[in-house]
C-alpha positions, -999 to 999 in steps of 0.1 A, spaced: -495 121 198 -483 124 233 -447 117 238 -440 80 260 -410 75 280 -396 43 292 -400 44 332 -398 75 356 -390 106 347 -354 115 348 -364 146 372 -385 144 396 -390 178 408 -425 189 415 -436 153 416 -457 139 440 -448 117 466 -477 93 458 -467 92 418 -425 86 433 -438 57 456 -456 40 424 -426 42 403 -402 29 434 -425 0 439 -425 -12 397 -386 -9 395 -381 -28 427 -400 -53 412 -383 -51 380 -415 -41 360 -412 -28 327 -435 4 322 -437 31 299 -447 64 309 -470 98 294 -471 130 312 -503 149 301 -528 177 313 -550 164 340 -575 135 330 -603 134 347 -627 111 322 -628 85 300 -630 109 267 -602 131 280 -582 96 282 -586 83 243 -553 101 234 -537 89 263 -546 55 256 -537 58 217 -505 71 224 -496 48 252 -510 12 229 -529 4 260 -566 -1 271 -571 26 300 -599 6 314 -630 28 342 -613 23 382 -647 30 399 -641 35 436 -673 17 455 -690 14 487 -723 -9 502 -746 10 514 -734 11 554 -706 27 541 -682 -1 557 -669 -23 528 -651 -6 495 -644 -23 466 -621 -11 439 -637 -21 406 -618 -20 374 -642 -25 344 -636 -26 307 -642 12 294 -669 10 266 -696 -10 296 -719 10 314 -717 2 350 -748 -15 366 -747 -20 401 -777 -46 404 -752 -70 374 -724 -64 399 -739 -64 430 -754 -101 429 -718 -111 419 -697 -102 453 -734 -103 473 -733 -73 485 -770 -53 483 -771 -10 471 -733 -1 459 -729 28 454 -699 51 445 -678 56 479 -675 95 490 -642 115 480 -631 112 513 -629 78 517 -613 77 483 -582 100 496 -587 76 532 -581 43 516 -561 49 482 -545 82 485 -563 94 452 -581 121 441 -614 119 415 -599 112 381 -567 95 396 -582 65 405 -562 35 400 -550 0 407 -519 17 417 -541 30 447 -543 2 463 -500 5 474 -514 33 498 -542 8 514 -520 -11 537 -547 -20 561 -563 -42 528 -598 -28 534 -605 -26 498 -613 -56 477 -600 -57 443 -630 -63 414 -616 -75 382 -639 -73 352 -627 -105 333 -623 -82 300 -599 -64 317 -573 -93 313 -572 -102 278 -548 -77 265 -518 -81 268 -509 -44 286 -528 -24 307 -527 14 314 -531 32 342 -529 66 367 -495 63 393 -517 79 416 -520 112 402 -541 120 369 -516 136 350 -495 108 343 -503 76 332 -483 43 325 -485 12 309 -473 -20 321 -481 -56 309 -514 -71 324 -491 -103 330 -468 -81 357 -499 -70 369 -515 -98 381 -485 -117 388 -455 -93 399 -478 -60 415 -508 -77 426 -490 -100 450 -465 -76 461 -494 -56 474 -512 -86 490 -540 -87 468 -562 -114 453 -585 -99 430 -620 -113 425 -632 -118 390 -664 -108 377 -686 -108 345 -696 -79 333 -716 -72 304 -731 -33 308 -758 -36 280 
């Protein structure tokens, strides 16, 4: 079991400016988090301890692009579906998604592959990613999460979330249905 601290770490040395900013932003707006330091996780298997030891569902962030390459949608799915673009795609109309290039990941959010998170969305100040909330996402009662950077991850209740970090950041997610079978 991986050891969980209540918010930031006491020293910050060798910490990323990107993973600070996160932690600045949740105790200004006096969100509770706890916190896991780990090796780097860069899938979903790699995250099951993290997610055992922090008691919260680590749900897939999939970074997303249409086709033209000029809309990007940050979609934030339940773990155990399988992503299907055509179930998504009639949902938020927009034809041939397809996963937006690392460049335009580290462009918009700030993040690396395997640190993509909700938490990327602080470093997208020109709002030109929409927010996709699988409806699953929301029924437990915490959510879990990379600062920015893939060897940390927190947890934070999906209340604060939606009602203390989303607005703060100017975003309305939309909600859709998805059922990967």
């Amino acid at each position: 079991m991986l050891e969980r601290y209540i918010g930031r770490p006491n020293d910050e040395t060798g910490r990323m400016d990107k993973e600070i900013y996160v932690y600045n932003m949740l105790d200004k707006l006096g969100v509770i988090y706890e916190r896991i330091d780990h090796k780097p996780a860069m899938t979903m298997e790699v995250c099951k301890d993290i997610e055992e030891s922090l008691e919260a569902e680590i749900c897939k962030n999939l970074f997303l692009c249409n086709r033209q390459g000029t809309k990007f949608y940050l979609l934030m799915m339940a773990k155990d579906k399988k992503f299907k673009t055509k179930e998504l795609s009639s949902q938020i109309h927009s034809a041939r998604l397809s996963f937006a290039s690392d460049e335009d990941m580290i462009k918009y959010l700030n993040v690396t592959p395997g640190s993509v998170s909700v938490m990327g969305l602080l470093n997208d100040v020109n709002h030109d990613v929409c927010l996709l909330l699988d409806e699953d996402i929301l029924k437990g009662e915490y959510i879990g999460c990379h600062p920015c950077i893939n060897t940390s991850s927190i947890r934070l209740k999906t209340k604060d979330l939606l009602d203390k970090v989303l607005p703060y950041l100017g975003y309305t997610p939309m909600l859709v249905k998805l059922f990967g079978e």
